[in-house]
N, C-alpha and C positions, 0 to 999 in steps of 0.2 A: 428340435433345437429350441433351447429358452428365446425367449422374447426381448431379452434384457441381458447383460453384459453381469455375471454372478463372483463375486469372490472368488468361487471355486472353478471357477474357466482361469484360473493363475495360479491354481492350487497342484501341477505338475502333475493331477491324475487323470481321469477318464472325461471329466466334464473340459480341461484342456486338450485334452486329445483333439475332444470333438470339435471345438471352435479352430482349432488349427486347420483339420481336415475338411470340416463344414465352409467354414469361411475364409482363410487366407490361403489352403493351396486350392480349395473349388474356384479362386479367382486370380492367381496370377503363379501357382507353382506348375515352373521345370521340372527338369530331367536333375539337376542338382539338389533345389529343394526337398524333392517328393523324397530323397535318400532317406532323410530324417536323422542326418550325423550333427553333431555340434558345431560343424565347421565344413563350409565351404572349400573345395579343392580348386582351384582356378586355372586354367591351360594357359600356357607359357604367350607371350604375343607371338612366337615363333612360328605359332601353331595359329594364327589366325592372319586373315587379309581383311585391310582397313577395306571401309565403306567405303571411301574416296580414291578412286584408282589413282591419282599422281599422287599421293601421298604413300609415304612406308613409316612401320614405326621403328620408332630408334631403338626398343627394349627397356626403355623406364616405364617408372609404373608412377600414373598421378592419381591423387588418395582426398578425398574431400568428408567431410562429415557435417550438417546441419540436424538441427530441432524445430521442428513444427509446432508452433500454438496457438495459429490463427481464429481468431473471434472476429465473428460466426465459421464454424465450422464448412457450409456449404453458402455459395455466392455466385453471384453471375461470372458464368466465364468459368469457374472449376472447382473445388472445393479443395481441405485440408490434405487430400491426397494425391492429387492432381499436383497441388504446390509441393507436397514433399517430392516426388519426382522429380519432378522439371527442374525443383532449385539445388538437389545434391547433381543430375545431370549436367547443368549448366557450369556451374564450381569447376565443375573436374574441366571439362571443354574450354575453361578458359588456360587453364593451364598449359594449352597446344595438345589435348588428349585424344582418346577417342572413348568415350565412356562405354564400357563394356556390364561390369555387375554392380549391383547395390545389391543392401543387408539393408532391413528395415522390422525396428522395435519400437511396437506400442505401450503406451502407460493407457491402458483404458481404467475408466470410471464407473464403480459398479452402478447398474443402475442403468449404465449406453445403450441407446437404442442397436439391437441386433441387426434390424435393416439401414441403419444407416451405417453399422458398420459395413454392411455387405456392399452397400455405394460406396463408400469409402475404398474399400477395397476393388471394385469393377472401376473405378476411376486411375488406381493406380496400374493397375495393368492396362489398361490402356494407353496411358500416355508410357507406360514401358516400353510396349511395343513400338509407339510412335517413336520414340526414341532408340530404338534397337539395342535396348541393354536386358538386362537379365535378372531378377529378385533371384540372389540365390541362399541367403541366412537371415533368418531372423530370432526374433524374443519378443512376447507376450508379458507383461505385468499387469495384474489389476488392484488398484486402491481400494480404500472406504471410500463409502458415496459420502460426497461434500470437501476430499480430500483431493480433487482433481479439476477439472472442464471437462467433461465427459470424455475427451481423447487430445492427447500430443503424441507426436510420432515423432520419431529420429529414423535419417536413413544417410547409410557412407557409401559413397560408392568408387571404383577404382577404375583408372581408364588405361592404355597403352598409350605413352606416348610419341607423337609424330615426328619422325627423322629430320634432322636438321631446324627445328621449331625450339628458339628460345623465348618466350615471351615472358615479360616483367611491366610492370608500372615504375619502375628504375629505367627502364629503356626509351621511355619520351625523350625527341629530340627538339631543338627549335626548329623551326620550320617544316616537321609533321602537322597533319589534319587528324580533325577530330572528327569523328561519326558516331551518329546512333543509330539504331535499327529500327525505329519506332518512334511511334510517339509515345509521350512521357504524361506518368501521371495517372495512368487507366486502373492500376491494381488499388492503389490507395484511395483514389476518390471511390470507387464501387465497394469497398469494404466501409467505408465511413457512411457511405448511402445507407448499407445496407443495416448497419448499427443505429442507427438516428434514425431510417425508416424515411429517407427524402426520395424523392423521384423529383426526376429532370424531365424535359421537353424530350430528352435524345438517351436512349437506352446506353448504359456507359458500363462493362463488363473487365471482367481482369483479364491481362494479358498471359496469364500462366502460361508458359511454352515452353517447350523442351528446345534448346538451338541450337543442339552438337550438330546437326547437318549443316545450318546454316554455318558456324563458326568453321568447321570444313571448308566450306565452300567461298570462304572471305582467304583462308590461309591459302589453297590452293591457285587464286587469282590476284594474292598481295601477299607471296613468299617473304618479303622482309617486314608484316608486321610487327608493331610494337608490343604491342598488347588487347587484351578482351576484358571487361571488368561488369561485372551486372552490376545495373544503379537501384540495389533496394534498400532497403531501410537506409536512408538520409537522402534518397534520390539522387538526380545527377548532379546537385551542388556537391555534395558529401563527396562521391566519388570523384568529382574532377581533381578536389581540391586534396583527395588520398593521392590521386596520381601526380599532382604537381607537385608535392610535399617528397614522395616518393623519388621522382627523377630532378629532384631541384631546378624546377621551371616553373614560367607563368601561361599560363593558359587565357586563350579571350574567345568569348561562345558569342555569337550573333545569337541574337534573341528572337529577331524573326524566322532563321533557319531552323529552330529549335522546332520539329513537328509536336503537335498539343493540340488535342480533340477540343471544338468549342465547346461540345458539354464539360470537360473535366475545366478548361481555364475559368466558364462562368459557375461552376461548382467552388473552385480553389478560390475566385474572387468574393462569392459570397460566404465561401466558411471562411475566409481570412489566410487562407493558406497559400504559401507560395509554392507556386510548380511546379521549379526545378526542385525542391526539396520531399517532393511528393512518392511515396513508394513504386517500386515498378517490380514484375517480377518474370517477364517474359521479352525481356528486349538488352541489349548490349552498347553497350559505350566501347568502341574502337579508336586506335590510335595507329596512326598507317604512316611512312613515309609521303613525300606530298604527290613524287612520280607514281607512287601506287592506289590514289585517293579514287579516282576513278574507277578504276578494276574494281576495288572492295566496292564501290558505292552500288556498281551495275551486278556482283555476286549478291548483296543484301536483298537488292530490289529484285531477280530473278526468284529468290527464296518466299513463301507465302507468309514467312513471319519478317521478313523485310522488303514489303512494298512500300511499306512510309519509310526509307532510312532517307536520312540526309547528311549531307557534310554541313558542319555548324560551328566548327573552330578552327583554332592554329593552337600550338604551341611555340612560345617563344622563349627567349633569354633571361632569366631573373636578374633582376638588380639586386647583387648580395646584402648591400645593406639593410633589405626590409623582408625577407626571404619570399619563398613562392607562393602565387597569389592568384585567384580564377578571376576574369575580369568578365561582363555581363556587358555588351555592349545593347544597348535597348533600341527599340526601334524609335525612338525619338531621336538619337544621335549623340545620346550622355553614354557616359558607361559607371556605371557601378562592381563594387566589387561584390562577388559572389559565395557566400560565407557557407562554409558548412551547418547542416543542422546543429541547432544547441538543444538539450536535451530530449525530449519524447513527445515528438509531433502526434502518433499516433500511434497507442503500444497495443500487440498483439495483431502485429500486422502479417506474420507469414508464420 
C-alpha cells in the first residue's frame, strides 16, 4: 500500500479498489458494506428491537447529514473521525431516534498521510460500535494537492423512530427546566489550544461522544420531554436562544448552575472568549417538563457521559412586545441578556 493518499486511489480502478479494501472495509465494514453494491438495503424497523426495552419504534425513519473539516485533524479527546460519528449519531437521537446506519464520504487530498488515514478510520469504527450503529455506503474522492486540507468527511445517517416521542424546539413551555449533560466549552477551548499550541495547568480534551444511549435513557425516564438540541457551533448561547425563538419564549440560565471546567473558564477568560458561546460537541441541552426535571437529571448522571448534568434554567412567558430573549442570570445577582454568537468565534471547529 502507497504511503501517501495518490490521485489514482479516486481514479475508480485498481489502486481504488485497494484503499477501499486495505483501508475503509479492513477498519469498520459489515456484512452490508463488504457487498460492494452502490446502495445500501436497509431492514425495515419492524425487523428490529430498540436498545431500550420500554421504548418501541413508531416506524418513521429520522435522516440527519453533516461535513467534517475540523483544523487540526487529530486532538485530545478524538480526532476528525471520531467527530464525524458522534455528531451525524447525535443529529439523528435528538430527533426521538434510534440511530441505526450511516454512509460516510471522504474528499482526501492527494498527498494524506496513509497511516493517518488508517487512524482515522480505526477511530470511526470505534465509536460506531460504541454507538451501536452501522457504516453501511460510502464514496471516496481525491483532489490535487493544495486543493483540499488533507481530509473532510461527510457522513448521513438514518435512525427508527421511537413510538409516541414527539420532540421540537417549538415544544418549550413556561415553566419547563432546562438541563445540560455536561459541562460546556471542552471541545472548542482544546482545538484552540491545540492551534495556538497553549498548554494549561489542567489537561482539557474534547468531549466527542456519541449520546444515542444516553438520550434513550432521559426519554425513557422523562416520557413527556420537550426536546434534545446539541450546543455546537455558537455553543449554549446560540442554541438556547434558537430554542426560545423557536417556541416563542424567554429562557433564564443561572450562571452558576451552568457546569464549566476551571481550565476552559480561565482559558475563555484569557483568550477573551465567552463560555456559553464556546463549541461543544459531545454533551446535550434538554428541555423537560418541571415534574419530569428530576428523573432526566438522575438518567444523565446515571449515564458516563452525564455525570456533570445539571438543571440550570426555566423557561418562561415572552413579553410580545420585544420578542424571546435568553436571560443570564450571574452569580453576582445582575442578569444580563444572553446573545447568540455573531459571526465566527472560531472556524473550522467540527
Amino acid at each position: 500500500m502507497d504511503d501517501t493518499v495518490l490521485l489514482g486511489h479516486g481514479s475508480g480502478g485498481t489502486m481504488m479498489k485497494r484503499i477501499i479494501d486495505e483501508v475503509f472495509f479492513e477498519a469498520y465494514a459489515g456484512e452490508s458494506l463488504l457487498r460492494g453494491n452502490d446502495a445500501a438495503v436497509l431492514a425495515p424497523a419492524s425487523e428490529a428491537k430498540p436498545s431500550a426495552e420500554a421504548l418501541a419504534y413508531s416506524g418513521s425513519l429520522s435522516f440527519s447529514t453533516d461535513s467534517f473539516v475540523v483544523d487540526p485533524h487529530f486532538f485530545p479527546g478524538g480526532d476528525i473521525g471520531r467527530l464525524a460519528v458522534c455528531g451525524t449519531v447525535n443529529d439523528v437521537a435528538t430527533a426521538g431516534a434510534e440511530p441505526r446506519y450511516l454512509s460516510c464520504g471522504f474528499i482526501l487530498e492527494e498527498g494524506f498521510s496513509m497511516d493517518d488515514l488508517r487512524r482515522i478510520c480505526t477511530s470511526m469504527a470505534e465509536a460506531a460500535r460504541e454507538a451501536g450503529v452501522e457504516i453501511v455506503t460510502g464514496d471516496t474522492k481525491v483532489v490535487n494537492r493544495g486543493h483540499g486540507d488533507g481530509i473532510y468527511i461527510n457522513t448521513s445517517g438514518v435512525g427508527y423512530g421511537y413510538a409516541g416521542i414527539d420532540l421540537g424546539g417549538e415544544k418549550c413551555a413556561p415553566g419547563d427546566k432546562v438541563l445540560v449533560t455536561g459541562t460546556m466549552g471542552d471541545h472548542g477551548i482544546t482545538i484552540m489550544s491545540c492551534r495556538e499550541s497553549l498548554s494549561f495547568a489542567a489537561d482539557i480534551e474534547s468531549d466527542a461522544a456519541p449520546l444515542n444511549h444516553l438520550i434513550a435513557e432521559v426519554i425513557e425516564a422523562a416520557p413527556d420531554v420537550r426536546c434534545f438540541r446539541d450546543p455546537t457551533r455558537g455553543g449554549l448561547a446560540s442554541t438556547l436562544n434558537e430554542l426560545a425563538a423557536q417556541s416563542g419564549t424567554d429562557m433564564t440560565i443561572e450562571e452558576d448552575a451552568v457546569p464549566v471546567k476551571p481550565a476552559v473558564l480561565g482559558a475563555c477568560e484569557m483568550l477573551g472568549y465567552d463560555v456559553f458561546q464556546v463549541a461543544n460537541e459531545g454533551k446535550m441541552v434538554c428541555v423537560v417538563p418541571a415534574g419530569q426535571a428530576e428523573a432526566a437529571l438522575a438518567a444523565m448522571r446515571a449515564n458516563p457521559y452525564g455525570k456533570d448534568a445539571a438543571i440550570i434554567g426555566e423557561v418562561s412567558a415572552m413579553q410580545p412586545e420585544r420578542g424571546p430573549k435568553v436571560f443570564l442570570r450571574t452569580a453576582f445577582g445582575s442578569t444580563r441578556i444572553l446573545d447568540m454568537l455573531v459571526g465566527e468565534q472560531l472556524p473550522r471547529i467540527c
